[in-house]
DSSP file (Angstrom, degrees, kcal/mol; ACC not computed):
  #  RESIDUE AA STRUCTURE BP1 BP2  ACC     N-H-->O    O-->H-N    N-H-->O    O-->H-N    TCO  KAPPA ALPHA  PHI   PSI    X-CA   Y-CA   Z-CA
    1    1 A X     >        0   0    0      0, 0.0     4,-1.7     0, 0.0     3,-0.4   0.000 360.0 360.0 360.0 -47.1  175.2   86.1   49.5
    2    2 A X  T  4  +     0   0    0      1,-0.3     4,-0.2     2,-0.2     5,-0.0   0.602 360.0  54.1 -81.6  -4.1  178.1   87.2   51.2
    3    3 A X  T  > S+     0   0    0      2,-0.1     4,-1.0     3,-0.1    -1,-0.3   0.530 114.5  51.3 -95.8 -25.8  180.7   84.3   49.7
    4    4 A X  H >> S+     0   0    0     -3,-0.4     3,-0.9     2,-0.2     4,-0.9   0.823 112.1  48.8 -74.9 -80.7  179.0   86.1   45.7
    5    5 A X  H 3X S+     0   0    0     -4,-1.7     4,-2.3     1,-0.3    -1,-0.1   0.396 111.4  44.6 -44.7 -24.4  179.9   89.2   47.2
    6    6 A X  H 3> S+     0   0    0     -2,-0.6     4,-0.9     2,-0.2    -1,-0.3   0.942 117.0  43.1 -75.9 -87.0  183.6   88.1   48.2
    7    7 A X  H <X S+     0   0    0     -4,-1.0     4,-5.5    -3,-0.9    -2,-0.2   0.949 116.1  51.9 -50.7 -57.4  184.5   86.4   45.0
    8    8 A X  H  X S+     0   0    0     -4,-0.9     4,-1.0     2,-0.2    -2,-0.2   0.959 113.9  40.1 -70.3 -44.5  182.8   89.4   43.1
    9    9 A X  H >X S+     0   0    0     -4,-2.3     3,-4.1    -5,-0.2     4,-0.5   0.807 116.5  55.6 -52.3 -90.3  184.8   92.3   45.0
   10   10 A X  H >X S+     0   0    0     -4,-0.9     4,-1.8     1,-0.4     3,-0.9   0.622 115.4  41.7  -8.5 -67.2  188.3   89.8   44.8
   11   11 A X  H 3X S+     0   0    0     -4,-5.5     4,-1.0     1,-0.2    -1,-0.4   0.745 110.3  46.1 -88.9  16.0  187.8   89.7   41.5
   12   12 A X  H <X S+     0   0    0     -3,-4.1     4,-1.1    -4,-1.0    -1,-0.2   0.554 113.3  55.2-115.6 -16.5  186.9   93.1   40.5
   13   13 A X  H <X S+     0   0    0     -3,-0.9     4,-2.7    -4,-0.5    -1,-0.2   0.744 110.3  51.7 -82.5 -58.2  190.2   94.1   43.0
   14   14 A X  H  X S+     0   0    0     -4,-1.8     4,-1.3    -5,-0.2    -2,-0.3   0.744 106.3  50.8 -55.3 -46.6  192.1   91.6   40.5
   15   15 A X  H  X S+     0   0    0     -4,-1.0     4,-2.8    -5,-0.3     5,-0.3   0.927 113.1  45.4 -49.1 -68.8  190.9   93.3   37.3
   16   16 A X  H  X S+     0   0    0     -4,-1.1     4,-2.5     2,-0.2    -2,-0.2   0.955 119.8  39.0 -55.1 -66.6  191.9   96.8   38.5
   17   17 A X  H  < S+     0   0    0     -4,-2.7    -2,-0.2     1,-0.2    -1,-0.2   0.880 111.5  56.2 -59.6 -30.3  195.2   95.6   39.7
   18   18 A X  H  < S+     0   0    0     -4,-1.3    -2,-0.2    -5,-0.2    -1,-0.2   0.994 119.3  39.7 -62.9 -70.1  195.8   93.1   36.5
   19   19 A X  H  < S-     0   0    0     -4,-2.8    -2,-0.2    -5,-0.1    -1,-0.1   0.969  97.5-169.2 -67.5 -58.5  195.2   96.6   34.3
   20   20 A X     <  -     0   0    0     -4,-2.5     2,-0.3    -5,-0.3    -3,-0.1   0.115  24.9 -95.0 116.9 110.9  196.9   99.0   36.1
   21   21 A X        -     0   0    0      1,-0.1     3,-0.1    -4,-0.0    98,-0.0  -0.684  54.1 -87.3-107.1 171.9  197.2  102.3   36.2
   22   22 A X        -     0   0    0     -2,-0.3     4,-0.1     1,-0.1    -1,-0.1  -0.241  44.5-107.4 -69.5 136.8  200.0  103.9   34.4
   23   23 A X    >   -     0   0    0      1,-0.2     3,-1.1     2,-0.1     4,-0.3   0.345  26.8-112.9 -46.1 170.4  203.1  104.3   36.0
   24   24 A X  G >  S+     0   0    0      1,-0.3     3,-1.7     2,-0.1    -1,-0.2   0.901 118.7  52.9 -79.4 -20.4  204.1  108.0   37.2
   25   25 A X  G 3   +     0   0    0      1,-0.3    -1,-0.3    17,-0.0    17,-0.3   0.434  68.3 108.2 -94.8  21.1  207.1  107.8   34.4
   26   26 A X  G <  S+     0   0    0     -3,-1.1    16,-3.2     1,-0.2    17,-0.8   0.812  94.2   8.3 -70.9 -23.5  204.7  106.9   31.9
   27   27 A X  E <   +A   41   0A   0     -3,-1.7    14,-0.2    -4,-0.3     2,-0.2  -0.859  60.2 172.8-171.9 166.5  205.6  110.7   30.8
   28   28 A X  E     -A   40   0A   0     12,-1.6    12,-2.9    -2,-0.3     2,-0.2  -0.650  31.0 -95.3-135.9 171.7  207.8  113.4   31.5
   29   29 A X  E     -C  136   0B   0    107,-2.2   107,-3.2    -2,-0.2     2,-0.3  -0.683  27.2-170.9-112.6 168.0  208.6  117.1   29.8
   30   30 A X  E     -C  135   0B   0     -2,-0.2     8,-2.0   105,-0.2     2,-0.5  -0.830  22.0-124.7-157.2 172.5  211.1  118.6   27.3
   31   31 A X  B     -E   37   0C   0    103,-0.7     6,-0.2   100,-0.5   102,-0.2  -0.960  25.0-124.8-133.5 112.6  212.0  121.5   26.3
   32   32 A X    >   -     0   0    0      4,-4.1     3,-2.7    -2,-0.5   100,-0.1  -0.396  24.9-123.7 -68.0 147.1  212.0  122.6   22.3
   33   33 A X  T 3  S+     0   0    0      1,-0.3    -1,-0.2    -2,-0.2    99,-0.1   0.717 118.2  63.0 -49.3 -25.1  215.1  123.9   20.7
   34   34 A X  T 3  S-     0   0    0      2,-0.0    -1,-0.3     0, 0.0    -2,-0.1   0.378 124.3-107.7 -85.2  -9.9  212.1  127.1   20.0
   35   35 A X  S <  S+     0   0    0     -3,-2.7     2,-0.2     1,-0.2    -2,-0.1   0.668  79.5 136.1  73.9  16.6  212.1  127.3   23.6
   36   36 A X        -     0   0    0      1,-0.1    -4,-4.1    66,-0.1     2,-0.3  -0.460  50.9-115.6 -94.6 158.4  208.3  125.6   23.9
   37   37 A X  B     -E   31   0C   0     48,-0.2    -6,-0.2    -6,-0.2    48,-0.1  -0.542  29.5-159.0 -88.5 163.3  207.5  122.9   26.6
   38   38 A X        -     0   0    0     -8,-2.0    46,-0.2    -2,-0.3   -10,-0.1  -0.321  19.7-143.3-164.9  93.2  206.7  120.0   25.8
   39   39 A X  E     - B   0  83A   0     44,-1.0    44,-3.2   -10,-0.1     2,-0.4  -0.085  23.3-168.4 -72.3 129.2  204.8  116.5   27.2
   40   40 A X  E     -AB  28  82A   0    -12,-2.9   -12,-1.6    42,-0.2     2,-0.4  -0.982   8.1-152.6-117.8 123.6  206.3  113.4   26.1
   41   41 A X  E     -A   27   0A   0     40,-1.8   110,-1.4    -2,-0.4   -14,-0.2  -0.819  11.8-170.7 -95.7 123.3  204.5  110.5   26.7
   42   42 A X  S    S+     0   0    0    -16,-3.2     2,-0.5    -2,-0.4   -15,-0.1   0.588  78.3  37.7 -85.8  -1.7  206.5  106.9   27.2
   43   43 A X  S    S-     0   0    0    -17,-0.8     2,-1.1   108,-0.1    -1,-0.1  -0.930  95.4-103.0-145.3 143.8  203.5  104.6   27.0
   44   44 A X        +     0   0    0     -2,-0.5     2,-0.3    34,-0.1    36,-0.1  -0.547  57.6 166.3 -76.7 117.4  200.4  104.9   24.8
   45   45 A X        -     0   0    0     -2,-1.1    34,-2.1    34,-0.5     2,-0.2  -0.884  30.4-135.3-130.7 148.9  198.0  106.1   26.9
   46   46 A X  B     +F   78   0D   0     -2,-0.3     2,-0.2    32,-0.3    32,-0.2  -0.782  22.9 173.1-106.8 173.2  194.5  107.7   26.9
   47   47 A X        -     0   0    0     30,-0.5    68,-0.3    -2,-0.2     3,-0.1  -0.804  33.7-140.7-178.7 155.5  193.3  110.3   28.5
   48   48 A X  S    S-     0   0    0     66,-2.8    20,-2.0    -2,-0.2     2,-0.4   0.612  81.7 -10.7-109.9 -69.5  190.3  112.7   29.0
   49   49 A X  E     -GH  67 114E   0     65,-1.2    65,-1.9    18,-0.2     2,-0.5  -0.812  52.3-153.5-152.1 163.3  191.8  116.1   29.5
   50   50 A X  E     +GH  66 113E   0     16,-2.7    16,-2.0    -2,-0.4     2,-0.3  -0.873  18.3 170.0-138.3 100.9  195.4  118.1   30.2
   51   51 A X  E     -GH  65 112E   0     61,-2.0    61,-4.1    -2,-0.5     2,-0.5  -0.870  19.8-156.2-134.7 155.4  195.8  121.0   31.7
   52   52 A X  E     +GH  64 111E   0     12,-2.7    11,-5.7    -2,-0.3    12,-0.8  -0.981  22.6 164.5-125.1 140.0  198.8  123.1   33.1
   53   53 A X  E     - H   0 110E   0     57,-1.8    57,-1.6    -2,-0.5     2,-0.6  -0.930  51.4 -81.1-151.0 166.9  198.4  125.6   35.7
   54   54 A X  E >  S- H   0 109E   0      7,-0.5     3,-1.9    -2,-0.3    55,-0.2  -0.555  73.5-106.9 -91.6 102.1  201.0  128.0   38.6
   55   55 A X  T 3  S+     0   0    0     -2,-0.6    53,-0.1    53,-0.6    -1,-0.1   0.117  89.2  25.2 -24.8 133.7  201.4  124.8   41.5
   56   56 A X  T 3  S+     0   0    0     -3,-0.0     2,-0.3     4,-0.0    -1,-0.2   0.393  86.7  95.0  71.7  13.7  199.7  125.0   44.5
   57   57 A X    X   -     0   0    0     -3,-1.9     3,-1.6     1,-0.1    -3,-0.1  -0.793  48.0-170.2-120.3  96.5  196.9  127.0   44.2
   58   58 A X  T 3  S+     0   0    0     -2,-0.3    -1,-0.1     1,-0.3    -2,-0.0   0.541  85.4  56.9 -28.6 -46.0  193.8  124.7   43.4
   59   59 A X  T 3  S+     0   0    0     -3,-0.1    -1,-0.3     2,-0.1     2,-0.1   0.536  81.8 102.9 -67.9 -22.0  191.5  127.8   42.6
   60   60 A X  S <  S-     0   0    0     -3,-1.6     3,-0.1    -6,-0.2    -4,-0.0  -0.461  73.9-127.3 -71.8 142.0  193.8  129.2   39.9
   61   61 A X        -     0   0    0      1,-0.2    -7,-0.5    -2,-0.1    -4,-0.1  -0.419  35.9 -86.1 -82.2 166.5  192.5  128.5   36.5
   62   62 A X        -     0   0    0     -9,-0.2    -9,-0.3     1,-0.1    -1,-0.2   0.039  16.5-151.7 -55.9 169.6  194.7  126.9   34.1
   63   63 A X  S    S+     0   0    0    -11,-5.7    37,-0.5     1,-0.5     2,-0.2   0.585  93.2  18.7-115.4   5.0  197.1  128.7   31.9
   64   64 A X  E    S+G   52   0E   0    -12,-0.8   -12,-2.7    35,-0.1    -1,-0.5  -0.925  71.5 176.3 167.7 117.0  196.8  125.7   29.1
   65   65 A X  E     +GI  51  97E   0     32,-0.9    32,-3.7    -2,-0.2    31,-1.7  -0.943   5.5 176.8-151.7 127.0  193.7  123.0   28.9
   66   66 A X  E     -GI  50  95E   0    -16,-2.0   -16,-2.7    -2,-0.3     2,-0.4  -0.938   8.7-173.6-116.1 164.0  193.3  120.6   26.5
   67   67 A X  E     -GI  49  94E   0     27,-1.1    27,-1.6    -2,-0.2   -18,-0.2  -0.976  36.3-100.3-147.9 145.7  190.3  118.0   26.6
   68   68 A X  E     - I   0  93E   0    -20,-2.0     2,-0.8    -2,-0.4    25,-0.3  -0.405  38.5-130.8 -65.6 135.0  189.3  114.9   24.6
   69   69 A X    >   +     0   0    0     23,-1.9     3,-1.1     1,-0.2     5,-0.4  -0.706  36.7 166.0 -74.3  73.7  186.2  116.1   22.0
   70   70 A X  G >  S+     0   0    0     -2,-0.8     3,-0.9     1,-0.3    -1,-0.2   0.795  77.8  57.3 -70.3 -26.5  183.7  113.4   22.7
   71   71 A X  G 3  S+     0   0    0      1,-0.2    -1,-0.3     2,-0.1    -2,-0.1   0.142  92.0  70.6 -74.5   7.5  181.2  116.0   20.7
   72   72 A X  G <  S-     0   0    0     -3,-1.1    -1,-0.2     2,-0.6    -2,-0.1   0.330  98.8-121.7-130.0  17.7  183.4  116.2   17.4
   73   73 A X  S <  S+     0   0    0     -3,-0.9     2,-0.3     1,-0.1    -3,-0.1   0.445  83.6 105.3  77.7 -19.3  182.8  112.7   15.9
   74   74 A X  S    S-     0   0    0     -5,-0.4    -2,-0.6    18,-0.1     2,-0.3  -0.785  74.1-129.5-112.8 161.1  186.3  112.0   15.9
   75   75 A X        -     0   0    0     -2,-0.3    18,-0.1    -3,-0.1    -5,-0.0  -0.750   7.6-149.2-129.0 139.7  187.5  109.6   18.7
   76   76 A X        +     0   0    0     -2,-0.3    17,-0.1     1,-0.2    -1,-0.1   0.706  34.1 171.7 -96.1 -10.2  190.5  111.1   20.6
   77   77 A X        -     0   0    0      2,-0.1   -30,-0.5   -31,-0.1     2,-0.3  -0.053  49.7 -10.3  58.2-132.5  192.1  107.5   21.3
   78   78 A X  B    S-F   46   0D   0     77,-0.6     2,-0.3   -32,-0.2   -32,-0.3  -0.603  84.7 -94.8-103.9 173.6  195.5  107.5   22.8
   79   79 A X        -     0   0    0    -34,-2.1   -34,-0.5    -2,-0.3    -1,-0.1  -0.655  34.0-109.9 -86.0 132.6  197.5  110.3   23.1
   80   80 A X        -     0   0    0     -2,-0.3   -39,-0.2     1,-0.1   -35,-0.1  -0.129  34.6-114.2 -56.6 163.1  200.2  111.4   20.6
   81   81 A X  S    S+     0   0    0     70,-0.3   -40,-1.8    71,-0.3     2,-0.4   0.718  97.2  31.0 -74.0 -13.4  203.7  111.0   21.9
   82   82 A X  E     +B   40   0A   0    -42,-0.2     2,-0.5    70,-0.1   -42,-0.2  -0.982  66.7 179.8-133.5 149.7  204.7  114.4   22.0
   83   83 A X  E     -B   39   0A   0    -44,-3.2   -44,-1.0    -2,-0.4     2,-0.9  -0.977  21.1-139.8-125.7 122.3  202.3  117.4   22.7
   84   84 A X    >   -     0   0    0     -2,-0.5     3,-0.9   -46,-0.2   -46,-0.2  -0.701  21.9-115.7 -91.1 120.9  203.4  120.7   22.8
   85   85 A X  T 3  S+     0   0    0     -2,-0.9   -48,-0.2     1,-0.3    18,-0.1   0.067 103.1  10.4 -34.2 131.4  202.0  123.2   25.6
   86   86 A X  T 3  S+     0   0    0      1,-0.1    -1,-0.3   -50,-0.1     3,-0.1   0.816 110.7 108.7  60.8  22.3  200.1  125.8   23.2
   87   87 A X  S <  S-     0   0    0     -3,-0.9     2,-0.5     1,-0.2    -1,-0.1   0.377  76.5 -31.1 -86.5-118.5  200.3  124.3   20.5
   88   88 A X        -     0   0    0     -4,-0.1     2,-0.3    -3,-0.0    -1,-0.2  -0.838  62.8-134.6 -81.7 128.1  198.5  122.2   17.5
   89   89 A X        -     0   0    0     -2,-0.5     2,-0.2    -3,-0.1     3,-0.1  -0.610  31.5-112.1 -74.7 150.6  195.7  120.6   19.7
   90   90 A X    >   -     0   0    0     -2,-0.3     3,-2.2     1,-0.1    -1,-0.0  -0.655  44.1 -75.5 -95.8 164.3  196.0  116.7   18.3
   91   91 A X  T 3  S+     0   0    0      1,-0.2    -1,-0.1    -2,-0.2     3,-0.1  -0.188 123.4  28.6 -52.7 138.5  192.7  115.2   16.0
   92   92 A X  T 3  S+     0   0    0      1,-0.1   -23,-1.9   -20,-0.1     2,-0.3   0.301 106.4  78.6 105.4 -14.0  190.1  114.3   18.6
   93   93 A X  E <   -I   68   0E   0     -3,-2.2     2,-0.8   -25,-0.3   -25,-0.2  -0.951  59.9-151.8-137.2 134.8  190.8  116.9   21.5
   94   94 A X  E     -I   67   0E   0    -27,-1.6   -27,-1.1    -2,-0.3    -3,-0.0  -0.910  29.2 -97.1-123.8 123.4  189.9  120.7   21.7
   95   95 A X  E     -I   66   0E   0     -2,-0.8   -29,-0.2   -29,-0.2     3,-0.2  -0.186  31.8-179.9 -41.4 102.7  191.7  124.0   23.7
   96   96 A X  E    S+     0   0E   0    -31,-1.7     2,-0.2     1,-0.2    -1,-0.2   0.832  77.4  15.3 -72.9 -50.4  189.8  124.1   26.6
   97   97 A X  E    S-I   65   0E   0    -32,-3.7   -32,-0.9     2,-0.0    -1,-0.2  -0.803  79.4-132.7-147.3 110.5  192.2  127.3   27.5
   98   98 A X        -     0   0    0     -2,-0.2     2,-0.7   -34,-0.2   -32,-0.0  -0.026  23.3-121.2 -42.2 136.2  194.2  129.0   25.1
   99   99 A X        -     0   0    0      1,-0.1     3,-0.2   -12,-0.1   -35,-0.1  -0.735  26.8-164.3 -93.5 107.6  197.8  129.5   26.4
  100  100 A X  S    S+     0   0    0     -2,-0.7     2,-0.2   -37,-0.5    -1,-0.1   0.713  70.6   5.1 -62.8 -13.3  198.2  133.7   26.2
  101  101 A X  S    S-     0   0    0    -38,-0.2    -1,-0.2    -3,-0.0     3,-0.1  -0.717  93.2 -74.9 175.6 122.4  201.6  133.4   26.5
  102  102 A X        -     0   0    0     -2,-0.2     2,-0.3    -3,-0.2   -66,-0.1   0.382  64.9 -98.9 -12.4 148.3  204.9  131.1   26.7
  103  103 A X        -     0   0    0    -18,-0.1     2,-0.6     1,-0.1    -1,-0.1  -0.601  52.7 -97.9 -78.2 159.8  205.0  129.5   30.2
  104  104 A X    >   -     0   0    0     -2,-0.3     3,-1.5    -3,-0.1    23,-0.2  -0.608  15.6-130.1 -98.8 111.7  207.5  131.6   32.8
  105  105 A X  T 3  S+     0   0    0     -2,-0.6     3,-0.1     1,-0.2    -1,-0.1  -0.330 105.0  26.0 -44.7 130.3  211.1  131.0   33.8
  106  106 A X  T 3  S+     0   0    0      1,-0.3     2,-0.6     0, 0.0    -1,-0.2   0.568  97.8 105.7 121.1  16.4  211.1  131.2   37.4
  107  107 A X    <   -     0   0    0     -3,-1.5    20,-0.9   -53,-0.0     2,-0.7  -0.995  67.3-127.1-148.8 124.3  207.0  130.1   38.1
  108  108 A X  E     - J   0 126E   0     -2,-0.6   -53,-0.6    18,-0.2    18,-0.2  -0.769  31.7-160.3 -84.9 104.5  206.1  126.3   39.6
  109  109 A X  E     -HJ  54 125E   0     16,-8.0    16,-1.7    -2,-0.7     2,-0.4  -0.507  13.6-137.6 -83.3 165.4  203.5  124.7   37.1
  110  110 A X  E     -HJ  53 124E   0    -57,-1.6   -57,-1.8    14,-0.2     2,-0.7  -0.969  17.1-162.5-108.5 133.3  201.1  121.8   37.8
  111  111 A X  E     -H   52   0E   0     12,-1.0     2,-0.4    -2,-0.4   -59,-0.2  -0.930  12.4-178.4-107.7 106.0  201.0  119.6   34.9
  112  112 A X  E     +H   51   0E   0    -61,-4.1   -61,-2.0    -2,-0.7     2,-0.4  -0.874  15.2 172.8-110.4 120.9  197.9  117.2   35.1
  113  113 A X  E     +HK  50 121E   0      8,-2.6     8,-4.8    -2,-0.4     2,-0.3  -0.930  24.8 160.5-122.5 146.3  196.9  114.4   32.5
  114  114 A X  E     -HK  49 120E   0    -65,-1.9   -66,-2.8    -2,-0.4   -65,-1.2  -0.976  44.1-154.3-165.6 177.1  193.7  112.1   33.8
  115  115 A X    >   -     0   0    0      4,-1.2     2,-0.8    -2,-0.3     3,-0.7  -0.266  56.1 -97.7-148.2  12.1  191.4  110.1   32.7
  116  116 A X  T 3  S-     0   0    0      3,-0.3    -1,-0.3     1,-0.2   -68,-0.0  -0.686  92.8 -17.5  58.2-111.8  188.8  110.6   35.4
  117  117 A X  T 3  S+     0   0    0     -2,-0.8    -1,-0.2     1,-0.2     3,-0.2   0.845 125.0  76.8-101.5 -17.1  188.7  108.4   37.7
  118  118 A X  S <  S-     0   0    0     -3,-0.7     2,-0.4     1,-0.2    -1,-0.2   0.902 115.7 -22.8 -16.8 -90.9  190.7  105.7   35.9
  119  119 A X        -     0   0    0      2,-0.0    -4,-1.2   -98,-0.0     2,-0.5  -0.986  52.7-162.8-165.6 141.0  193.8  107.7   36.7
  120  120 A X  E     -K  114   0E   0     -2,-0.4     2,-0.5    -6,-0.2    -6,-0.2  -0.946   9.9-172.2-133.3 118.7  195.4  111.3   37.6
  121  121 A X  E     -K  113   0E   0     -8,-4.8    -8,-2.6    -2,-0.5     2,-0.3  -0.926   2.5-175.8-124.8 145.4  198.6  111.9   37.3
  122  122 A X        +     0   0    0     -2,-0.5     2,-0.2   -10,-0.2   -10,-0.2  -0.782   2.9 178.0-124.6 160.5  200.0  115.2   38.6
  123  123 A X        -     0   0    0     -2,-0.3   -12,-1.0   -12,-0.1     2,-0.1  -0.668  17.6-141.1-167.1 123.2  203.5  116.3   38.2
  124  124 A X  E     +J  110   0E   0     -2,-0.2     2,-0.4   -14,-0.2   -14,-0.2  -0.281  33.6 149.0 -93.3 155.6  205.3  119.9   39.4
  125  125 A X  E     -J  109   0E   0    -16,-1.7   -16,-8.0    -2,-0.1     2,-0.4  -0.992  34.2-142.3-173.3 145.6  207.9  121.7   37.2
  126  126 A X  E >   -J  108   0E   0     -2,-0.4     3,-2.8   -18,-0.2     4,-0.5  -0.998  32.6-118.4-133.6 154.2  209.5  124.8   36.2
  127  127 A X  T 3  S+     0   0    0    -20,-0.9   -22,-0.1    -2,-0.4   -19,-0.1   0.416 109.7  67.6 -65.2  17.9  210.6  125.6   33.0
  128  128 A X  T 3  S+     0   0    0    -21,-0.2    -1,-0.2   -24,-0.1   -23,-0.1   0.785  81.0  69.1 -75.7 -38.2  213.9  125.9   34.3
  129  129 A X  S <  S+     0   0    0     -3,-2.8     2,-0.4     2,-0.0    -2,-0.2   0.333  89.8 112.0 -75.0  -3.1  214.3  122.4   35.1
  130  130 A X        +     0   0    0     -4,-0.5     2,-0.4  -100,-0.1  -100,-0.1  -0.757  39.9 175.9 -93.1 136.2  214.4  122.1   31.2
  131  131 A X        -     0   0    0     -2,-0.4  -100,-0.5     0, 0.0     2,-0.4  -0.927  32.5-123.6-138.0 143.4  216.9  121.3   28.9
  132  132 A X  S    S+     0   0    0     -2,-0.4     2,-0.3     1,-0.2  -100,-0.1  -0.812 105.1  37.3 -77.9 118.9  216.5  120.9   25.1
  133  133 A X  S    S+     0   0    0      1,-0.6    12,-0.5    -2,-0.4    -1,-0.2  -0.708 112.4  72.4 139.7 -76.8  217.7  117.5   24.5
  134  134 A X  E     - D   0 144B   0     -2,-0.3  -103,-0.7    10,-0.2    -1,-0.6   0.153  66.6-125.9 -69.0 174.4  216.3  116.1   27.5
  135  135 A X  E     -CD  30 143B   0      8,-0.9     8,-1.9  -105,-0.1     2,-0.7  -0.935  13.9-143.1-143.0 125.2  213.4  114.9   29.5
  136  136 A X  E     -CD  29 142B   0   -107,-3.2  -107,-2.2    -2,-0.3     6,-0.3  -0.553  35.6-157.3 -67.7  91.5  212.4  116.0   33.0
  137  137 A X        -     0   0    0      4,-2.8  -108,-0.2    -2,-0.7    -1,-0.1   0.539  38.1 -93.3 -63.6-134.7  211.1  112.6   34.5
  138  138 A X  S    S+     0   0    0      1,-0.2     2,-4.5  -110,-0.1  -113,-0.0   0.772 127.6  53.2 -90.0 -73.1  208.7  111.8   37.3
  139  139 A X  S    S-     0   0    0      1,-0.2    -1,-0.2    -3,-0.0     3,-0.1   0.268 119.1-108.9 -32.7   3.9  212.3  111.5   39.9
  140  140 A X  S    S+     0   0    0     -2,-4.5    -1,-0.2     1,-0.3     2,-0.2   0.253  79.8 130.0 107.3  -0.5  213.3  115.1   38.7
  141  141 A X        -     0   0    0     -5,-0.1    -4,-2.8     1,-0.1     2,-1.1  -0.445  53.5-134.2-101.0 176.6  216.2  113.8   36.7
  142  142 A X  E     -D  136   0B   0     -6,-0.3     2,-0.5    -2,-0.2    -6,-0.2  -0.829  20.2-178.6-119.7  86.2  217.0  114.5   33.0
  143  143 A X  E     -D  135   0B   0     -8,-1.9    -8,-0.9    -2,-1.1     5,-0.2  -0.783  38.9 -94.8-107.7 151.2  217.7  111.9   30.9
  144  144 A X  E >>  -D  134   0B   0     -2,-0.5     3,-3.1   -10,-0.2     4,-1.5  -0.302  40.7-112.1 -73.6 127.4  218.7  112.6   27.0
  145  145 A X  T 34 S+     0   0    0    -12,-0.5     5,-0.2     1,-0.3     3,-0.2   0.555 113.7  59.4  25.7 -87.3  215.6  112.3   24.5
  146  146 A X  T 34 S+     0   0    0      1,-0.2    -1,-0.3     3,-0.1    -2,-0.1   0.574 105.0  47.6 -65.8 -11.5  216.7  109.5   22.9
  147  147 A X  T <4 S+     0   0    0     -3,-3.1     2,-0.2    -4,-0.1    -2,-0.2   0.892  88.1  94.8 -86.1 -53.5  216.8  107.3   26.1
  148  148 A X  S  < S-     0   0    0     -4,-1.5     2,-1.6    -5,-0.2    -1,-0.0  -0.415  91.6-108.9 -61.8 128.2  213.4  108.3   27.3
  149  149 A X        +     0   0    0     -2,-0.2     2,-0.4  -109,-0.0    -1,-0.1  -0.286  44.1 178.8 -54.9  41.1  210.5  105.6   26.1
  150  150 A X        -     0   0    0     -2,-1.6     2,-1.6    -5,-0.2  -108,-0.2  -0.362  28.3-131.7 -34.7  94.8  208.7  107.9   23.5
  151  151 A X        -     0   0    0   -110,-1.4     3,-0.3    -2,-0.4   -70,-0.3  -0.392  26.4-171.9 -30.7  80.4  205.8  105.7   22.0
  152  152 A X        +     0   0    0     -2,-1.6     2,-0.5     1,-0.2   -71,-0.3   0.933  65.6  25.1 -67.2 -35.9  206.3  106.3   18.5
  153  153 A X        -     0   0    0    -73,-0.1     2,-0.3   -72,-0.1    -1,-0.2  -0.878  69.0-163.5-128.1 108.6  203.5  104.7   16.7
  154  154 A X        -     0   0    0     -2,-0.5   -73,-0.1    -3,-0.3  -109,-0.0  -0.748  37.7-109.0 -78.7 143.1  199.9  104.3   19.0
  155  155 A X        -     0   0    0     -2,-0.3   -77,-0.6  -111,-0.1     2,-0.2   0.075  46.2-172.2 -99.2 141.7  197.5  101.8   17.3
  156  156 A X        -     0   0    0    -79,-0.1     2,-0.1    -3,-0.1   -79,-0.0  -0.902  29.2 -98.1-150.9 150.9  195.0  104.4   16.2
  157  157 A X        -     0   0    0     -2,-0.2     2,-0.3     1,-0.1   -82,-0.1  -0.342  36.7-122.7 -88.1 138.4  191.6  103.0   14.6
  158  158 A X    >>  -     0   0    0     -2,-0.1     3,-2.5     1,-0.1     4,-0.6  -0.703  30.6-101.7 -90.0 150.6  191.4  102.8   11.0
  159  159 A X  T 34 S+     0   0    0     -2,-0.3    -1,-0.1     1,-0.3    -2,-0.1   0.649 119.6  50.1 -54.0 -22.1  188.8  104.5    9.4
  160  160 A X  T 34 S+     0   0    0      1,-0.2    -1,-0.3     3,-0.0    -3,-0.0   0.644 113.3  56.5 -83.9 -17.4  186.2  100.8    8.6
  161  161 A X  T <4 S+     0   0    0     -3,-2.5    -1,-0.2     2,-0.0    -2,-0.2   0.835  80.5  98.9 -71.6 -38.6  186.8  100.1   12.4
  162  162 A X     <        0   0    0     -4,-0.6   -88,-0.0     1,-0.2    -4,-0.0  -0.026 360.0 360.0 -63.9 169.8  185.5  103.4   14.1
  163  163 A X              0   0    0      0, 0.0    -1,-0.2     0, 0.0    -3,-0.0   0.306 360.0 360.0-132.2 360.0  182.1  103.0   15.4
């Protein structure tokens, strides 16, 4: 019993590491020419829910939540490559909390994408540290647009596939 148990943890330890969870630069923020934020995602990823909120206070509600709509019939997949804070919610996902107002020069956000327990990735920012062009990785640095690893097209299920 305890040699099953051994092999079944090892491989189940193997599984997890073999997948992987997504690297922290798997996405970074940008800044629209409009002045909006904006989440870019380098790797086609999925996700339950995304929310942005003022860093370091845990109690503070979000100022911006979006969350995949398991309830709407439509399947929320991976995540587009670019989302803008406040914006068009993408097919599959519903405004958890309406953003009342542009985020604030001079105010440390938490940016959080997860997955439950699968994966959380957190990632601190002000909109200061944005430049239109660029993207604010996980390392703080700013590398131009076109360099950063934008997914362009995630596999999305065609309509005779969904289930």
């Amino acid at each position: 019993m305890k040699r099953w148990m051994t092999v079944v943890l090892a491989g189940l330890a193997l599984t997890l590491v073999g997948c992987g969870a997504p690297p922290s630069e798997a996405f970074g923020l940008s800044l629209s020419s409009q002045g909006t934020v904006e989440l870019r995602f380098g790797r086609c990823l999925g996700g339950w829910d995304i929310w942005v909120r003022p860093a370091g206070d845990e109690a503070t509600r979000s100022v911006w939540a979006i969350r995949e709509d398991r309830g709407s019939g439509r399947a929320a997949g991976h995540l587009p490559p670019v989302i803008v804070v406040g914006g068009e919610t993408p097919k599959g996902w519903r405004e958890v909390t309406k953003l009342s107002h542009p985020l604030e020069s001079g105010v440390r956000y938490t940016v959080h994408v997860g997955s439950g327990e699968w994966y959380q990735e957190f990632f601190d920012f002000t909109v200061d540290e944005l430049k239109p062009g660029y993207v604010l990785d996980f390392t703080h640095n700013l590398i131009p647009i076109e360099e950063f690893p934008t997914e362009s097209a995630c596999p999305t299920k065609s309509p005779s596939s969904a289930s």
